[in-house]
C-alpha positions in Angstrom: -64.1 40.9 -192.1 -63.4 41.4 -196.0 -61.0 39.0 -196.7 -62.3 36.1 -198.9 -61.7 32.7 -197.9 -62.6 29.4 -199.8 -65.7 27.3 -198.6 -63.6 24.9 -196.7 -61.9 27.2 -194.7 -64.8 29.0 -193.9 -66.5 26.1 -192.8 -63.4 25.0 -191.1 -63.5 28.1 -189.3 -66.9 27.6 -187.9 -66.8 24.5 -186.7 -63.9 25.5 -184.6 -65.4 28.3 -183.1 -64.3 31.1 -184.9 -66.0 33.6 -187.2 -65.5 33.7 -190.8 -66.2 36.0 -193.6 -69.9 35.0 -193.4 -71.7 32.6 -192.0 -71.8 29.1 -194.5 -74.4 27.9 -196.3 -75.4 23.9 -196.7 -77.8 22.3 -199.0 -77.9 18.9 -200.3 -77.6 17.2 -196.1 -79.3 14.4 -195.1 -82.6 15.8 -194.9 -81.3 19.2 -196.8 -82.1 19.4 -199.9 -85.3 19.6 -202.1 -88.5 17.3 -202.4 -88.0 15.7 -206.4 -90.6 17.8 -207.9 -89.1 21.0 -206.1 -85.7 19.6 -207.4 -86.4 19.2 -210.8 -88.4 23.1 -210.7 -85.3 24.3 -209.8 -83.0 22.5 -211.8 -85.3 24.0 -215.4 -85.3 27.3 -213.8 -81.1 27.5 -214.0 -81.5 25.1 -217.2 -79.2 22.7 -215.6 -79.2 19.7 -218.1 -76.7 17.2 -216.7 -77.3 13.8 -215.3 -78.4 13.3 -211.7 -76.8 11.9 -209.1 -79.7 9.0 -207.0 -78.4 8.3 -203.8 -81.8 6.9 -202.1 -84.5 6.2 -205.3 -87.0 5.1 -202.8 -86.6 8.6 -201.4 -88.8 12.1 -201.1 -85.9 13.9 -202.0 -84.0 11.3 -204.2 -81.7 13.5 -206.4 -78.5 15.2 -206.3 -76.4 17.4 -208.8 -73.5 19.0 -208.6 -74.3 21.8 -211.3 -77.6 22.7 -209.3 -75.4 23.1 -205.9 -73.3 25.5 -207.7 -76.1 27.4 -209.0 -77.5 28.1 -206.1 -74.1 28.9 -203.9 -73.7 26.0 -201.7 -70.5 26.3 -199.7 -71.0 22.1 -199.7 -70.6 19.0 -201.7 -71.6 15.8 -200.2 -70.2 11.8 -200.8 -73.2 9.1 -200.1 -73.3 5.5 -200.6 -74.9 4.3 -203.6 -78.0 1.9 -204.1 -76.7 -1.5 -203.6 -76.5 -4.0 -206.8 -78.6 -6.8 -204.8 -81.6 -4.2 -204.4 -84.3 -3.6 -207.1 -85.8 0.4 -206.6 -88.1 0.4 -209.0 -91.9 0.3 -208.4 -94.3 -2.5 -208.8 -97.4 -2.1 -211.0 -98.9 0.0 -207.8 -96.6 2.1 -207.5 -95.2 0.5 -204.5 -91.0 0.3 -203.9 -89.6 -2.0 -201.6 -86.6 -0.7 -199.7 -83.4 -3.0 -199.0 -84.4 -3.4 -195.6 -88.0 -4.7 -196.4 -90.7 -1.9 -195.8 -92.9 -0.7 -198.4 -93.2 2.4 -200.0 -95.7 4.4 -201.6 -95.7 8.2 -203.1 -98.5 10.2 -201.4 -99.2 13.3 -202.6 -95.3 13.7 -203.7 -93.7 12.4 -200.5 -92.4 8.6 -199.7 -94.7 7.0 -196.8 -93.4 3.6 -195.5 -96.8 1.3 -195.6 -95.7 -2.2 -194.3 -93.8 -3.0 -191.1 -92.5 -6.5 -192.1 -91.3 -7.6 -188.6 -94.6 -6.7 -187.1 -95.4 -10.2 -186.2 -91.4 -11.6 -185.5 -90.0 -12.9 -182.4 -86.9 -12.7 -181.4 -86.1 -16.1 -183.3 -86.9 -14.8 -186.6 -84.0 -12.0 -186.4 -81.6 -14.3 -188.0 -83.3 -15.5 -190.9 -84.2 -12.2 -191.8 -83.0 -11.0 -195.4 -81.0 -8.3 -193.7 -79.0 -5.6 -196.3 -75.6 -6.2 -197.4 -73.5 -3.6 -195.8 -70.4 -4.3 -198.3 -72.4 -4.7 -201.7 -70.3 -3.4 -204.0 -72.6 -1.3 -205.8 -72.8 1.1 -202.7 -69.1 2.5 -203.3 -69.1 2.4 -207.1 -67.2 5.7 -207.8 -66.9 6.8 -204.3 -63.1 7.1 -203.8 -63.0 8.9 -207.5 -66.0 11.2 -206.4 -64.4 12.4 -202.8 -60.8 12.4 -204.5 -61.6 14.6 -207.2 -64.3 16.8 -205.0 -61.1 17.0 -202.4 -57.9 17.9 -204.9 -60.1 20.1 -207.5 -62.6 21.8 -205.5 -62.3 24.5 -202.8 -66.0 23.1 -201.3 -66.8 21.9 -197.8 -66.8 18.1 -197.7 -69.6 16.0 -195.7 -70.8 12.3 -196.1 -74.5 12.1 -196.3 -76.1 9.7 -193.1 -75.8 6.3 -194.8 -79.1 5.3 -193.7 -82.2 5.8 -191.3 -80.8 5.3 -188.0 -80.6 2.0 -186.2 -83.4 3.5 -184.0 -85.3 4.9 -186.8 -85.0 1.5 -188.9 -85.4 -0.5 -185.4 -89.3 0.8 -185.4 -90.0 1.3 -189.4 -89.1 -2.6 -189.4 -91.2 -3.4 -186.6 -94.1 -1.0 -186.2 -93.2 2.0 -183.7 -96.2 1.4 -181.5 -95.1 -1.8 -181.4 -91.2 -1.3 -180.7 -92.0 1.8 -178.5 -94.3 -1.3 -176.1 -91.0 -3.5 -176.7 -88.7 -1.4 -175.3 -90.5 -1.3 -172.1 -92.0 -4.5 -172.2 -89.8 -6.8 -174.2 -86.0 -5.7 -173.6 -84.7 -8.5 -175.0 -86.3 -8.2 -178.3 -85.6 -4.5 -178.4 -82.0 -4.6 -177.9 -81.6 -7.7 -180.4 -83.1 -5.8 -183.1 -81.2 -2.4 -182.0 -77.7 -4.7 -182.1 -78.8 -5.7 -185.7 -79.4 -2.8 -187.2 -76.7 -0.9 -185.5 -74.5 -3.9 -187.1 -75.6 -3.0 -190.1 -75.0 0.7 -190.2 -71.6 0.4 -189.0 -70.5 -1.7 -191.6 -72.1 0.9 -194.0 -69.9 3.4 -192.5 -67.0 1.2 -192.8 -67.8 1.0 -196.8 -67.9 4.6 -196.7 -65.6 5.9 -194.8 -62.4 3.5 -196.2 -61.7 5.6 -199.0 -63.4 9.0 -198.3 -62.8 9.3 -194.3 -59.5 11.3 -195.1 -60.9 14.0 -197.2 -64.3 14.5 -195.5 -64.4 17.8 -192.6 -68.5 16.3 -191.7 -69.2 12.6 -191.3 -73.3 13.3 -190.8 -75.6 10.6 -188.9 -79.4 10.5 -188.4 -82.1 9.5 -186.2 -85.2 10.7 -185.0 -85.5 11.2 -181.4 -88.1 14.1 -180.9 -91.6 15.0 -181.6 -92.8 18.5 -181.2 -93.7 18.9 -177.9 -90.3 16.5 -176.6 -88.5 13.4 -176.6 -90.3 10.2 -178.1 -89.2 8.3 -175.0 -87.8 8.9 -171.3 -84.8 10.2 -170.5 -84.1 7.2 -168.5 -85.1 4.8 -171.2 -82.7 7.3 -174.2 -80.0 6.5 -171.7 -80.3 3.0 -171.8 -80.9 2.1 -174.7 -80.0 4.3 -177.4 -77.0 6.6 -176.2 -74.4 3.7 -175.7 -75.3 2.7 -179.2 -75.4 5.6 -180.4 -71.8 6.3 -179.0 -70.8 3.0 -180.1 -71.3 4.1 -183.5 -70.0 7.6 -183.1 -66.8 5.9 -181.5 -66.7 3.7 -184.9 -67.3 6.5 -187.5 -64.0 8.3 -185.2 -62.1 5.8 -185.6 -62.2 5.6 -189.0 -62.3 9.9 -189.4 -60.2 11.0 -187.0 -60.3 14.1 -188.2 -63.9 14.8 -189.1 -66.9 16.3 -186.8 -69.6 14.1 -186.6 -73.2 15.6 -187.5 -76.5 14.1 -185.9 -79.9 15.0 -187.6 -82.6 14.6 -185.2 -86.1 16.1 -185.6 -88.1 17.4 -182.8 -88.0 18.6 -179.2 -84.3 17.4 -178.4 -83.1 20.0 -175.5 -83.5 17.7 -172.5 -81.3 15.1 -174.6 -78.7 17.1 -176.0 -76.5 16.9 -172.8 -76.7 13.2 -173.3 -75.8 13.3 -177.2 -73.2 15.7 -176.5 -71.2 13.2 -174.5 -71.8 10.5 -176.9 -69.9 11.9 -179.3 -72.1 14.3 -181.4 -70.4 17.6 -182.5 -72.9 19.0 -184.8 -76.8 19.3 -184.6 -79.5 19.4 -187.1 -82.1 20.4 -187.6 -82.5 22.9 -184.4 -86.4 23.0 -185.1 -87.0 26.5 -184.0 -90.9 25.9 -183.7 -90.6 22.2 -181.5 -90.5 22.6 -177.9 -88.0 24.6 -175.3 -86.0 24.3 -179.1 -85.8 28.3 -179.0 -82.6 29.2 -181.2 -81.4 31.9 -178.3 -81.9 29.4 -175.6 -79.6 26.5 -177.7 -77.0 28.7 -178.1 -76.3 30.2 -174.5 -77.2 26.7 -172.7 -74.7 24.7 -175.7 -72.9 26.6 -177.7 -69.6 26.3 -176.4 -69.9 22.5 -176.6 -71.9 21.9 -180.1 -72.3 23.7 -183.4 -75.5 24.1 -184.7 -76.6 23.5 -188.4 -80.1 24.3 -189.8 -82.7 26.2 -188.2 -84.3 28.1 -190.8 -87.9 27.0 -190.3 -89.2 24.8 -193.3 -92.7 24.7 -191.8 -93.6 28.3 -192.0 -91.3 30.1 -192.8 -89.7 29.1 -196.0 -92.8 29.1 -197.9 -94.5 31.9 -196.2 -93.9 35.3 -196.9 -90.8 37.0 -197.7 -91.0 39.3 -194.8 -91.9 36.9 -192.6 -88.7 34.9 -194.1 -86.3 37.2 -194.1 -87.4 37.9 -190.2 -86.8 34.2 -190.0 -83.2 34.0 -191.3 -81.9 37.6 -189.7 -84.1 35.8 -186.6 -81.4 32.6 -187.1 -78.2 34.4 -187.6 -78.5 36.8 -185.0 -79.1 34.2 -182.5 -76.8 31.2 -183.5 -73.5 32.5 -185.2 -71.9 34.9 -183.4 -68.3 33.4 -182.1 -69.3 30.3 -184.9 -70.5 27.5 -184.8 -73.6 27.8 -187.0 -74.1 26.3 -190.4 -77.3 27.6 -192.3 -80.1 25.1 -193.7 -83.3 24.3 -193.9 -84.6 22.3 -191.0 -86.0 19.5 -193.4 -85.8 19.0 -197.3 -87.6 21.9 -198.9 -91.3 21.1 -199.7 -93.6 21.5 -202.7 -95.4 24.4 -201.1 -92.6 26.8 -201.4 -92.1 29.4 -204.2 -88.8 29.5 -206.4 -89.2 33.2 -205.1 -88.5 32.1 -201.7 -86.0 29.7 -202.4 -83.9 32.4 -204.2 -84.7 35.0 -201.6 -83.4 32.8 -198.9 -80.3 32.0 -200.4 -79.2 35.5 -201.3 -80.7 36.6 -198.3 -78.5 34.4 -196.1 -75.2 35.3 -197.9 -75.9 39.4 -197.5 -77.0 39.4 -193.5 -74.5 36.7 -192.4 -71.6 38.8 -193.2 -69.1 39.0 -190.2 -68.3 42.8 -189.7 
């Protein structure tokens, strides 16, 4: 196929289950992009001098520009909320950053680790007097509906929402301790679901912020929430279905009825195949990362068991791959394309934000790499 088409009908095109020109290519997701030191590498290497763009300041991969996605040939541009004008992101004298919702961070060795779990020691009394974020602060959509508008109307890019947050899962244990809300869920239901209701609350409304103005130009509406580890699910299948898929379909409902028209992306680390039946019915249309290297997560197996019902989006392995050798990288990308984008449905990335360890060689390599072998013919 020779005929060029813009980035948005490309990826238009492969989310419906079509093939395109080429396969597309997305950096700058939730969980995407580049750590900041990485970043800023590559931003001197094009000699990209304009402004960045901070969506998360307490982040490991804070930054995003516009003029850096263009140099490197994203087929996307992304909308985000902003920090909100009630929260303070800059460090203390040691270093440390507290986030909107509370936790501590600290910088360790050029990545964000959360060191507090400030509801560590709450009951289920102390939920309401909690200082809980303010989903409509209205520093969080400053310049959103002029961003998305002019992205939309003078652009030919893809158009996704970054997640507007951790997940309510995610932020349920970060708040609490996860040893400690991994024993709640079994052993405290009641304080486990009030603290799930309360941040899924929350992240809703953040939605609703978002998606008011930008919900009809976007084609992605992207969530997040970490369900696996390596070797398979952080919890039981029994205990996923109970207590995080009708939330998490409660939310997916909410994003739909606000972007009808949009596919909604879920980034989930880890061994997910034994859930993805699950997520699939609660509303989930796209999945990221597709960790090739965590368990029974085998890029072949994904696409014959669920590609007819899900599109895939990631895969290249950040963990070995990417900052390993070129040969073994370009094995890795023909590896990923072969595998996951015949008939569509597969949107390259990186399955995390690229690290520190990995050469500018590689990063260029990868990119022209992926736009020569994922050529329809």
């Amino acid at each position: 196929m020779t005929q060029s088409i813009t980035s948005r009908e490309r990826v238009n095109r492969i989310l419906n289950h079509q093939e395109a020109d080429r396969v597309p290519l997305d950096i700058g997701s939730t969980a995407g992009s580049f750590t900041n030191k990485t970043f800023q590498m590559l931003k001197k290497h094009f000699g990209i001098l304009s402004e960045d763009i901070v969506p998360r300041p307490d982040a490991s991969a804070a930054f995003y520009n516009d003029d850096l996605l263009e140099a490197l040939g994203s087929d996307f541009r992304h909308v985000f909320l902003m920090p909100p004008d009630a929260w303070d992101p800059h460090p203390d004298k040691d270093g440390i950053i507290t986030s909107e919702w509370g936790m501590k961070k600290k910088k360790v060795e050029g990545l964000t680790e959360i060191i507090s779990a400030p509801l560590a020691e709450a009951g289920i009394e102390n939920l309401n007097d909690y200082p809980w974020p303010d989903p409509e602060d209205p520093g969080r959509v400053r310049g959103l509906k002029e961003r998305i508008e002019s992205l939309y109307n003078n652009t030919d890019y893809a158009l996704a929402s970054r997640a507007v947050s951790h997940g309510f899962f995610e932020l349920a244990w970060e708040l609490r301790g996860m040893e400690n809300f991994l024993v709640d869920m079994l052993t405290d239901r009641e304080f486990a679901e009030a603290l799930l209701d309360r941040t899924l609350e929350i992240q809703m409304g953040m939605y609703t912020a978002l998606l008011r103005d930008a919900g009809p130009y976007l084609q992605i509406v992207e969530t997040a929430d970490d369900y696996g580890m390596q070797t398979g699910p952080l919890m039981s299948l029994e205990l996923f279905r109970e207590l995080i898929k009708p939330r998490r379909r409660k939310l997916n409902d909410h994003i739909r009825s606000l972007a009808p028209d949009c596919r909604i992306f879920h980034h989930t680390c880890g061994s997910v195949y034994d859930l993805l039946p699950d997520l699939i019915e609660a509303g989930v249309e796209i999945l990221n990362p597709c960790q090739p290297l965590a368990s029974k997560m085998e890029s072949e197996r994904l696409k014959a068991d669920f590609g007819d019902r899900i599109c895939f989006h990631g895969a290249i392995d950040e963990q070995a791959a990417l900052p390993g050798s070129l040969d073994q990288l370009g094995r890795e990308i023909e590896k990923r394309i072969d595998a996951l984008s015949p008939g569509g449905g597969y949107i390259v990335a990186s399955t995390s934000n690229i690290q520190d360890d990995t050469p500018l060689e590689n990063i260029l390599f990868y990119i022209k790499k992926v736009k020569e072998y994922g050529v329809y013919t």
